[in-house]
N, C-alpha and C positions, 0 to 999 in steps of 0.2 A: 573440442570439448564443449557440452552444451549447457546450457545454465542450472538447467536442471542435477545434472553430472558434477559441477563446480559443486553445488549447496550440499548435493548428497555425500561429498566426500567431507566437506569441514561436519555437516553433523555426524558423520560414521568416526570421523576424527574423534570428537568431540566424546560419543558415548566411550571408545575405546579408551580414552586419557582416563574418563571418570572413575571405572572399574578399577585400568591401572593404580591412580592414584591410592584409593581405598586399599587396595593391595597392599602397596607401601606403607599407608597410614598404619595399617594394623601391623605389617612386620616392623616399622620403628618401633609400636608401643609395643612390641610384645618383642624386640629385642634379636629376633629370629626372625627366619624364614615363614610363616603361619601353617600351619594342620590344613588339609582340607576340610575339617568340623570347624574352625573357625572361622574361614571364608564361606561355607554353608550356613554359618548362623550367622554372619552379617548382611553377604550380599544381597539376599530375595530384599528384606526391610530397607535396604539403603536403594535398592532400585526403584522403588515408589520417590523418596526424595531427589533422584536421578532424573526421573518424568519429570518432575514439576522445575527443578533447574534449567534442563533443556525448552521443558514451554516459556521459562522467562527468559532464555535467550533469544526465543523466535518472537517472542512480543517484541523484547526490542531491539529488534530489526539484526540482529549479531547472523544469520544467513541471507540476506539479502545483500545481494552485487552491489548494491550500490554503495552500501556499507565496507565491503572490502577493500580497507585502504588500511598501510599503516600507518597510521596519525595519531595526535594528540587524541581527537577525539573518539576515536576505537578506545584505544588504552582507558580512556577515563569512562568509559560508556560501559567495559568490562571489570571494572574496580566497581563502579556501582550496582551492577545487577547482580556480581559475585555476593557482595553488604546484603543484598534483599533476597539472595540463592538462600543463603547461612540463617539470615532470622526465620525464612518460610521451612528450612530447615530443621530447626530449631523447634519452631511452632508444631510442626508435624509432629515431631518426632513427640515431644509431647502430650500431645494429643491420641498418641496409642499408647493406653497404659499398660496393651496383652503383649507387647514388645517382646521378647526376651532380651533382649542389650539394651543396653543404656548410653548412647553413641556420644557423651559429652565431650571429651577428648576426640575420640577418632572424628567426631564430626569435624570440626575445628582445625586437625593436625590433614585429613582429605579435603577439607576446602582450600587450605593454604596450596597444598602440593598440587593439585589441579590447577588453581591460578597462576605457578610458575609454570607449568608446563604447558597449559593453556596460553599463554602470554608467547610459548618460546612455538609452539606447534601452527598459531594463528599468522606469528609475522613471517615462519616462514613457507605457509601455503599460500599468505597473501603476496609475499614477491614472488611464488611461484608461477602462481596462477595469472599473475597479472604480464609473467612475463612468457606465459604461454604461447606459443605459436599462434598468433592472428590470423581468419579468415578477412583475405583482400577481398574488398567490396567494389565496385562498380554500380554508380549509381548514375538511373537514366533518367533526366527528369530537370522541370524547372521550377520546381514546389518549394516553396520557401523554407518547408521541412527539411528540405536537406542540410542549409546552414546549420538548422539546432540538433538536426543528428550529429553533424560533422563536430561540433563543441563538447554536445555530451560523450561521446567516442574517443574526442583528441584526451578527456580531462577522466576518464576512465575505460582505463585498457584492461583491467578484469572483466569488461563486457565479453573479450575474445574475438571482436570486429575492427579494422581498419579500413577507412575509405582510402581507398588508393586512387581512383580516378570517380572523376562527375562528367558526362557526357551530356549536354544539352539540347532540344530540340532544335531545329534550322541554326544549326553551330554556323556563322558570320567569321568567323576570325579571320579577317584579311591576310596575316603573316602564319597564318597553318597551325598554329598553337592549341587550338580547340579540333580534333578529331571530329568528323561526320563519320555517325554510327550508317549513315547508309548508303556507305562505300566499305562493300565487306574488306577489303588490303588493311583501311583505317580502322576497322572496328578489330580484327583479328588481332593488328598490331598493339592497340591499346592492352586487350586478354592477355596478348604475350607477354607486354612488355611489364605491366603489372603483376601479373601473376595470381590473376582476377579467380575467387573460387567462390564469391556469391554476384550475382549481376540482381540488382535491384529495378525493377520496373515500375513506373506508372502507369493511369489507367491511359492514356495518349502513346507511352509506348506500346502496348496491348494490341493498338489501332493502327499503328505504322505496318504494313506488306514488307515494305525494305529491311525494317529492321528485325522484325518477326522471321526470315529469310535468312539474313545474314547470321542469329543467331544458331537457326535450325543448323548451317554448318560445322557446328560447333558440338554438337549435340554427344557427341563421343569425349569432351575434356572430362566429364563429371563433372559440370559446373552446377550450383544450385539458383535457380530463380525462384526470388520472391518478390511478392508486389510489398511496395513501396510504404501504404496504409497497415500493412499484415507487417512491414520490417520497424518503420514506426511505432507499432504499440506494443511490438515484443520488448525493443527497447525501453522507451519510455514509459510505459502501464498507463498509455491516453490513447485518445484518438484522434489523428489530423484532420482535422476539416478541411487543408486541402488538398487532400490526397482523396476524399469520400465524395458520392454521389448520391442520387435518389436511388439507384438502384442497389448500392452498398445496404442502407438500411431495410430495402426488402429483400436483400441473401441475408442478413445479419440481424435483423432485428425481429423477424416475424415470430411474433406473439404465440401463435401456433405450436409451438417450437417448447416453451415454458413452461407450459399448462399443469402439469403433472408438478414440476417445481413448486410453481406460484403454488397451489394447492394444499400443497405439504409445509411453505412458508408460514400461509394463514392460521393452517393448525398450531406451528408452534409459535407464533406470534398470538394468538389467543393463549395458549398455555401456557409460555413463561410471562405475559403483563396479568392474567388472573394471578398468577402466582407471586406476582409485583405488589397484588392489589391492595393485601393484608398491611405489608411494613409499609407504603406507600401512605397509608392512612391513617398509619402511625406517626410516620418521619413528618407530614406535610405540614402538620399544627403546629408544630415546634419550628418548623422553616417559617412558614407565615408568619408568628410571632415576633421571631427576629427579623424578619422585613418592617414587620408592622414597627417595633420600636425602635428600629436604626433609621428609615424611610416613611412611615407612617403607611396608610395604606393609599389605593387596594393592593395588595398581597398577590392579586395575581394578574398578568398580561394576557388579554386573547385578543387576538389578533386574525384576522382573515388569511387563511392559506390557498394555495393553489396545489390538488392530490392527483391521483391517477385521473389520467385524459380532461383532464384541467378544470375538472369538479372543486369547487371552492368549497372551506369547510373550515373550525373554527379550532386554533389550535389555541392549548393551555400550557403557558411556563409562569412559574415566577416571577416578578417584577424585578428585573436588575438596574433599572435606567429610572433618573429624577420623571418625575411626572410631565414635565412639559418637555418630553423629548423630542416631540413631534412636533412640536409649534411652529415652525416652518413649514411640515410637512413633511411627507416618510421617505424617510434616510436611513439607506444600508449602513449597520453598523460598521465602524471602522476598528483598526488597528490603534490601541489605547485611546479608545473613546472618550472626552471628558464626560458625557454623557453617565455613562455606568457609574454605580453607586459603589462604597467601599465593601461591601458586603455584596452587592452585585458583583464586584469583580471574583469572589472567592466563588460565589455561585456558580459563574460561566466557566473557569476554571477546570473544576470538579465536576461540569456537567450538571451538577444537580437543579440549575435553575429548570431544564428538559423532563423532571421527573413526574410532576403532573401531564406528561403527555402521553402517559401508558394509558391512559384514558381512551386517547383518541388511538391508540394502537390497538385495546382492545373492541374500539364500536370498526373498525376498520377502516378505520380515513389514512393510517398510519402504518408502518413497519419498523421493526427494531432496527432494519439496514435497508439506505435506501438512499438517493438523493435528497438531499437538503430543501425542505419544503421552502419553494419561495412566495412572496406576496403579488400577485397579481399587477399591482402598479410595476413593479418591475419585470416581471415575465413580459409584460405587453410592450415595455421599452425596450429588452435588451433583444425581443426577438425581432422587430425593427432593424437591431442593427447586426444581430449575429445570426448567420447560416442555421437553419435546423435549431437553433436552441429549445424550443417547444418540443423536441423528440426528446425530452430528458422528464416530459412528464408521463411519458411509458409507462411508467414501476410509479407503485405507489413512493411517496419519501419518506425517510428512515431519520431516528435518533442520530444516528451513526452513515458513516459510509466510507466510500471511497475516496473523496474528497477529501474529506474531515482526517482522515489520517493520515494525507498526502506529505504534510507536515509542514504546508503552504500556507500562510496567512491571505487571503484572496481579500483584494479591498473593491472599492466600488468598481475600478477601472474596466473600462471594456477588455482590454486583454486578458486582468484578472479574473472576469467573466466569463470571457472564450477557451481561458486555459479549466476552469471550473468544468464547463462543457465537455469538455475533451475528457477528463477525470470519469465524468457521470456516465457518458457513452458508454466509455471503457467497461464499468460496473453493468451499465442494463445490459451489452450484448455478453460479456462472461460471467452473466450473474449464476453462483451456483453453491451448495450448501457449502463447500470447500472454504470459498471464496469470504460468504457471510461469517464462516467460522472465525476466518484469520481476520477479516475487519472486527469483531468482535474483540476476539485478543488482542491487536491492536488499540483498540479502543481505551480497553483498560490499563493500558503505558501510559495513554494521552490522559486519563483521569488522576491516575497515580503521581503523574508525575507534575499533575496540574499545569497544563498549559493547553485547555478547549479554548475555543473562542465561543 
């Protein structure tokens, strides 16, 4: 069963509880069985508040695998979005005065009933699915990746993947315990004895005669091969650096490829920050003000960026940080900064210290989705020490991204840097409107729920 296959059943789940529910709701309050006039006059208008319950489950994150667990935190994560389903509910419903029902009670009597049934239908697709039948994996390879596969896999089995064996290149084992895949008896037996139905390769196994060979004799089990970087990012939503080459980024990253995308980006990134521009110009005096009398000014930060193909250019946020932040010299903000002001911190929060930079989205230095514009003092240090990191200034950088929603706190550290990387990759090779839409919605969990950095 494949991931896609998993999400589509809990949301098909999901719409078919709501309908039931409402069902119920109306034959409690009405005591009976319902008319089919009474279910024609409620269902069309409670389908609109249907939509918008299910988009706030997908914001947060309530169909995403990695979320499917039953734990405290599921439970409590579905107690709170159900609270924000009912008032957006509520709001709606409101807000059509041409209505003909008046869903006060049923609203309230169908959200209850959903939530128990939601609760009973969630925990039990979630030990279902998680105790589904595993694809055995075999994995060829000496990539340090494989450790962090092998942990996220052990610590969540609703992926649908088990590593049953890891074969190594010039396997040494003096006592026979490490299999050489390039003696076909040891490699068949490993297949056998596992019960191997994905073989995982890297770009080294690829290149092996022997072992390319020995698998071809196999070629009749129905076994599925995937490389290693491609089994990687399905999993994880990154990309390994060492699993990638130079030649990965020119099959996967050529520019050529976008164009039509990029294109159609620019339009609506010009059209929804023009459309930004009005209230923008409204909200920014009253934000300034209160910078100005909590912190004094200047009111606003600019700061030198680095944009597409590493054009420097001048971005505009908010001052959230005392004035001599810098006096040492520029420093990647940290995880509870002493630095950030008390009002700075509510800014960063809520994103809205980022809201003067519809500016720079409309002259086009900027995208509303994108990687995280960084400062050039650091682009030139971390690419020094990290593989490729300068191929993340592809794509223009974005308010928002993939990163930013990962739900990661990245501090200065080189690995929190390298793993940043991998994030960004991720986005510029499957950048696509789909993609920007759900960072989007996403987005607005992380504002809501206040917790930007």
């Amino acid at each position: 069963m494949t991931e896609k296959i998993r999400q589509f059943i809990l949301f098909l789940g999901d719409v078919i509880l709501l309908y039931l529910s409402l069902f119920l709701a109306l034959s409690i309050r009405s005591q009976h069985i319902i008319s089919g006039q009474i279910w024609q006059e409620h269902w069309p208008v409670f389908s609109y508040a249907f939509i918008i319950w299910i988009a706030a489950f997908y914001i947060a994150g309530s169909y995403s695998l990695a979320n499917i667990r039953n734990n405290l935190k599921f439970f409590a994560n579905t107690i709170r979005v159900m609270g924000i389903n009912i008032l957006l509910a509520i709001a709606f419903f409101y807000a059509l005065p041409q209505a003909r029902v008046t869903p006060k009670t049923i609203l309230i009597l169908t959200g209850f009933i959903f939530f128990l049934l939601l609760l009973i239908w969630r925990h039990t697709a979630h030990k279902i699915i998680s105790k589904t039948a595993k694809r055995k994996v075999l994995i060829i390879s000496n990539s340090n990746s494989v450790k962090e596969l092998t942990d996220i896999l052990d610590h969540n089995p609703q992926f649908g993947y088990q590593i049953a064996a890891i074969l190594p290149h010039n396997a040494t084992d003096a006592i026979g315990n490490v299999a050489d895949y390039r003696d076909p008896e040891q490699l068949s037996k490993v297949l056998k004895k596992h019960h191997i139905d994905t073989v995982v390769l890297d770009n080294e196994s690829k290149t092996s005669k022997n072992l390319v060979n020995n698998l071809y004799q196999h070629l009749s089990d129905r076994l599925e091969y995937i490389s290693l970087d491609r089994f990687y990012e399905h999993i994880t939503k990154r990309i390994s650096l060492d699993t990638v080459d130079k030649f990965w980024f020119l099959e996967n990253l050529g520019e050529g490829k976008k164009h039509f995308y990029d294109t159609g980006k620019r339009a609506v990134d010009i059209l929804v920050s023009a459309l930004f521009l009005i209230p923008s110009l409204i909200v920014i005096p009253f934000m300034g003000l209160l910078i100005a009398i909590s912190n004094g000014f200047p009111i606003f930060f600019v700061q030198t960026r680095l944009g597409r193909n590493g054009k420097k250019f001048r971005a505009v946020k908010f001052r959230t940080m005392v004035n001599d932040a810098e006096k040492n010299g520029p420093q990647i903000a940290r995880e509870k900064d002493k630095r950030v002001t008390k009002i700075g911190r509510i800014l960063r929060a809520s994103r809205l210290d980022e809201l003067p930079q519809v500016f720079n989205i409309l002259k086009g230095e900027m995208s509303f989705v994108g990687p995280r514009p960084e400062r050039p003092e650091f682009v030139e240090q971390l690419e020094q020490q990290i593989t490729f990191y300068r191929e993340r200034l592809l794509v223009k950088p974005g308010l928002t991204g993939w990163d930013q929603i990962s739900g990661e706190y990245h501090s200065a550290s080189k690995e929190d840097s390298l793993k940043k990387l991998q994030y960004d990759l991720y986005y510029i090779k499957n950048r696509s409107l789909v993609l920007d839409i759900g960072i989007i919605l996403k987005t607005i969990k992380t504002v809501l729920s206040a917790v930007g950095r």
